[in-house]
N, C-alpha and C positions, 0 to 999 in steps of 0.2 A: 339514559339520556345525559347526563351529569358525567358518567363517567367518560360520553365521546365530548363532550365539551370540555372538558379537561384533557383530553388529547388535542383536541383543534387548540388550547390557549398555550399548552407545553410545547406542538409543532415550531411554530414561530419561532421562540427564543431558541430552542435544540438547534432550529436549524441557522439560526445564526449563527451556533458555534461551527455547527459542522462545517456551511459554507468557509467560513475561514480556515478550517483545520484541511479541507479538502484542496482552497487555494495553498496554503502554507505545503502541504505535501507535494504538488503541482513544482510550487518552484521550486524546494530541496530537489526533486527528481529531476527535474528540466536541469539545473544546474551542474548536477552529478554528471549527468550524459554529457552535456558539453564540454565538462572537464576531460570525463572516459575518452573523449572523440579526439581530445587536442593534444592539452599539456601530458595527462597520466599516458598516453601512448607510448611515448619517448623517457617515462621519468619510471621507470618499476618499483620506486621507494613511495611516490604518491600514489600512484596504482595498487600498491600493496594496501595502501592505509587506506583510500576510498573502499578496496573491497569490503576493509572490516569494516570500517563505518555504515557502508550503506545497511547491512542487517542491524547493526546500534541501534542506527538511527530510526528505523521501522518498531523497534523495541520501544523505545524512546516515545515515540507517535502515538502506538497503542497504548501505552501508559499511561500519556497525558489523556489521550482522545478517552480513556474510560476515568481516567479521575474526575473528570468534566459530566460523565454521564451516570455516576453513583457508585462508583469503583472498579477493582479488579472484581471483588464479592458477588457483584450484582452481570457483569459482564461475563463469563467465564470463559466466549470466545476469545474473547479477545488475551484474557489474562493466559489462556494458550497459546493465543500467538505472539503475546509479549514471552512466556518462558523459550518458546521455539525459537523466537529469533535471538535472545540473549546468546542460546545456545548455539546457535548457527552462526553468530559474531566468534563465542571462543573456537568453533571448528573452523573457522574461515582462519584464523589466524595461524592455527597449528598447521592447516594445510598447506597455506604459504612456503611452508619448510620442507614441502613435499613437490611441489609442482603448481603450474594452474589445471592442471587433469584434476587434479584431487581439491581443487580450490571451486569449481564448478561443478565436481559432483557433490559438494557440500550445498553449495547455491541450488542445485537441482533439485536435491533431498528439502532444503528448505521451501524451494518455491513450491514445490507439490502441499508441503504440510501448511505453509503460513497462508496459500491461497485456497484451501477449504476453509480455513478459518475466517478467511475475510469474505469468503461468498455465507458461512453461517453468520457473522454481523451483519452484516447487511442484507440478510433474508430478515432478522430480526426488527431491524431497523424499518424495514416495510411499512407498518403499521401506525407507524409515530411520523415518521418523517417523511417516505416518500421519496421518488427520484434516485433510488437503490439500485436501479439495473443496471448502470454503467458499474458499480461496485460487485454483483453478481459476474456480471461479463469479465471483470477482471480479474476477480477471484480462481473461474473456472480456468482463463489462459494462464492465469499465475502455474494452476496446476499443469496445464499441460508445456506450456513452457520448461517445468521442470524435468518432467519425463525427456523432454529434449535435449536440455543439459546431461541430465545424466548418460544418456546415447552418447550423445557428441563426447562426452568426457571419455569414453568407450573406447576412441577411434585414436586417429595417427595426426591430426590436423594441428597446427601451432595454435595455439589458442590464447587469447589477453582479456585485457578488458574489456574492449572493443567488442567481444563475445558477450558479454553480458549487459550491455549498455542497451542493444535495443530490447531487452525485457524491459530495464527501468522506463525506457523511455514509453513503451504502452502503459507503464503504471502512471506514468506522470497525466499522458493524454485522458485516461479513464476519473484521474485526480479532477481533472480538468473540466471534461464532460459534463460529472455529476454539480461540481461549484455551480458552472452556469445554469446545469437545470434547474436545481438549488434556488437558483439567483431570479431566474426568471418566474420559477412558480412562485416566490413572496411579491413578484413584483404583480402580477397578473392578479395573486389574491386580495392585495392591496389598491389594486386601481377599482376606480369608482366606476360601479356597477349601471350601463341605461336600464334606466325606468322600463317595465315593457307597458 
């Protein structure tokens, strides 16, 4: 009994961070796409450098998102999908040199690996926090997303950013999703309860 009351009094604040960290991811990804869609279409020097950042930045994410939650030690999904995307940042870069064939089947290889990882956090997270399905959902298209990149990366089709923008951009929506659910279950737990 003590120890579900200590999950109900640690829910709350956890998910205050998360709602922010879920907002905060939301608009890096919302941002990135509208860049992908506009200026980097035309500029292949910022196109080059959004690719590599966008994995950084996922790096970056999970990093903080488990420093916040008792570390890499304690998280170990994630501390793989923080080494995965570091390393998918240096392959994104070397591939540059090669093509976007080879810069998307990097992205491919990553989205298949970083989105099982992110469907095992947040199967984890179930239990504490709650409101983890739009993060399951994302996880699983993360993977199949990849497989798709890697097909396409396969073929004869000119391929850019523009290619990989609407992945980010379901990442950013599922970002999105979970905030609000987030948002609305503190809100719901919070309002005052009729008497029956």
């Amino acid at each position: 009994m003590s120890g579900q009351m200590n999950d109900q009094s640690r829910a709350p604040s956890s998910n205050g961070w998360l709602k922010s960290y879920y907002y905060l991811r939301f608009a890096v990804s919302a941002a990135w796409v509208a860049a992908a869609f506009t200026v980097a279409k035309s500029s292949p020097p910022l196109a080059a450098a959004m690719l590599v950042a966008y994995p950084a930045w996922d790096a970056l994410a999970n990093y903080i998102d488990a420093q916040r939650t008792g570390g890499l030690g304690r998280n170990k999904s994630q501390l793989l999908n923080f080494a995965v995307s570091i390393l998918a940042t240096i392959a994104v870069a070397i591939a540059l040199g090669h093509g976007m064939n080879a810069v998307l089947s990097v992205y491919g290889v990553w989205a298949v690996v970083s989105g099982v990882f992110q469907l095992l956090t947040a199967a984890r997270r179930w239990k504490t926090n709650g409101a983890q399905w739009p993060m399951i959902l994302s996880g699983a298209q993360s993977a199949l997303a990849g497989l798709f990149f890697v097909k396409m990366a396969g073929g004869t089709e000119i391929i850019g950013i523009a290619n990989v923008a609407p992945y980010a951009a379901f990442g950013a929506f599922y970002f999105l999703v979970s905030a609000l659910w987030l948002s609305v279950s503190d809100i719901l737990r919070k309002s005052p309860r009729v008497a029956s």
